[in-house]
C-alpha positions as CSV (number, residue, x, y, z in Angstrom):
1,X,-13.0,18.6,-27.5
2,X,-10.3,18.1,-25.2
3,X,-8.9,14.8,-24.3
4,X,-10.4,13.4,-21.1
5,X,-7.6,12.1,-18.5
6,X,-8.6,8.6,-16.9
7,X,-7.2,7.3,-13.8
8,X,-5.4,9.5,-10.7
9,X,-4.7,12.5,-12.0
10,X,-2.0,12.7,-8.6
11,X,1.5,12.7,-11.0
12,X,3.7,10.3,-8.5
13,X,0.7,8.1,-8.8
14,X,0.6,8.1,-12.3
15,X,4.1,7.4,-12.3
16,X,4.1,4.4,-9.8
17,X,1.7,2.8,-11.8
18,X,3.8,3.0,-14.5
19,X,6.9,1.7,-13.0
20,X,5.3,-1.4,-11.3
21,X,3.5,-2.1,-14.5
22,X,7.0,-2.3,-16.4
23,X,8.1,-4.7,-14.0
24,X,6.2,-7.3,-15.5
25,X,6.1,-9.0,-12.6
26,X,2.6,-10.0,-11.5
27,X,2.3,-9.2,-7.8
28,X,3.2,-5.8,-8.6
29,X,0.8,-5.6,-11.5
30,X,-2.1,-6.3,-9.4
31,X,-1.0,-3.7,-6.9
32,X,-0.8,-1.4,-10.3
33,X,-4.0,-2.6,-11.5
34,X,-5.4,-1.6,-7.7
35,X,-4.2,2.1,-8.3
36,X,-5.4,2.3,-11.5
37,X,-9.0,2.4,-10.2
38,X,-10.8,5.5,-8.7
39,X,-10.4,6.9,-5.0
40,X,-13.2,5.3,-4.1
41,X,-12.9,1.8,-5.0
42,X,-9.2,2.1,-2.9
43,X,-9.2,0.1,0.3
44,X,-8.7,1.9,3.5
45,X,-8.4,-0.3,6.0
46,X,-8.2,0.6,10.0
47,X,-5.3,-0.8,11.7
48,X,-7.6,-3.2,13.9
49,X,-8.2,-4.9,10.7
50,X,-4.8,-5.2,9.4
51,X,-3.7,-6.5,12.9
52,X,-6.5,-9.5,12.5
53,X,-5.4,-10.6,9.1
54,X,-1.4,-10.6,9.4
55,X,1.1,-12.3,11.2
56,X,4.9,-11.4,13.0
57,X,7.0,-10.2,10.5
58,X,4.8,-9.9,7.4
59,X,5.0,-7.7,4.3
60,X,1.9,-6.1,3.2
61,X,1.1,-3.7,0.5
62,X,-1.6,-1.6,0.8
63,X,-2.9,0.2,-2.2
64,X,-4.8,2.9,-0.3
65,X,-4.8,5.0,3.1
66,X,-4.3,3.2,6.4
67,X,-6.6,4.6,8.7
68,X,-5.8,4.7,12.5
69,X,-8.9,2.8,14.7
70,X,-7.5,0.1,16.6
71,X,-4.4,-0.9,17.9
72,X,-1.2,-3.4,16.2
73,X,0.0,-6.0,18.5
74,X,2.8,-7.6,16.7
75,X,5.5,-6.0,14.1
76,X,5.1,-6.5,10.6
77,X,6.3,-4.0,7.4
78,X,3.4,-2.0,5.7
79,X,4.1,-0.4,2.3
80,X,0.8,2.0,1.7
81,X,0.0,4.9,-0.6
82,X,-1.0,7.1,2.3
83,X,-1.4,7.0,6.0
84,X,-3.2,9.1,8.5
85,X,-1.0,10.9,11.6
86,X,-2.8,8.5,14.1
87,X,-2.1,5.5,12.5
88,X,1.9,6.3,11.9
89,X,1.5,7.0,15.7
90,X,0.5,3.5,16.4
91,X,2.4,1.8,13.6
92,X,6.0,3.3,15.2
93,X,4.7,2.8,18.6
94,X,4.5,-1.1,18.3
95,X,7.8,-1.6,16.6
96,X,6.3,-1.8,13.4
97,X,7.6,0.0,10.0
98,X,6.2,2.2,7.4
99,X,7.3,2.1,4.0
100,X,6.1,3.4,1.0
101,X,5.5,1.3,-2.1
102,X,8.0,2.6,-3.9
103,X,11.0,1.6,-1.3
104,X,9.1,-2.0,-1.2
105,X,9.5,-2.2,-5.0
106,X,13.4,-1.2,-4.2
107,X,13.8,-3.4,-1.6
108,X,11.8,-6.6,-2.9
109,X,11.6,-6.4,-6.8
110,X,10.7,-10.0,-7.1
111,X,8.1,-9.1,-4.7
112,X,8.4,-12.5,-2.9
113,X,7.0,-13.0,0.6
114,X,4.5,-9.6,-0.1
115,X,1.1,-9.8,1.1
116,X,-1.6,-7.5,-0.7
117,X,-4.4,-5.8,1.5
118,X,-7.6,-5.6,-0.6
């Protein structure tokens, strides 16, 4: 009997995982905690949605795909694990950024002023 693998089975998700878990820092382990689950119970929210629930200028982390229905009406930094060619579109088009999760974690290791999308 072979040993069964649990979790993504994606290796740079296995490895974020990992490093936002050693962080030890509990914003992050959430986030890590989030990952951890199965494709399924990710978030993927539209971009309609992320534009009702966030303000000018905010930080959010969103562990899962951003999907591209709707439209973004003010700028604000989104770190996600994927994103679909439509939504980058519309993300760059209204002055907004795109970041992975991994250049958040650079750029914020204290992870201070970083919203999480569930």
């Amino acid at each position: 009997m072979s040993h069964k693998i649990t979790g993504p089975s994606n290796f740079y998700i296995r490895k974020l995982i990992r490093d936002l878990w050693k962080t030890k820092i509990k914003i992050w382990r959430k986030i890590s905690k989030k990952l951890s689950n199965s494709r399924k119970e990710r978030v993927s929210p539209n971009l309609y949605r992320i534009n009702k629930k966030t303000k000018e200028n905010d930080v959010v982390v969103i562990p899962g795909k951003v999907l591209g229905m709707g439209e973004l009406d003010h700028k604000i930094t989104i770190a996600c694990l994927d994103c679909s060619k439509s939504a980058k579109q519309k993300i760059e088009s209204s002055g907004s950024s795109l970041i992975s999760i991994e250049d958040l974690l650079e750029q914020n290791p204290k992870g201070s002023g970083v919203k999480i999308f569930y």
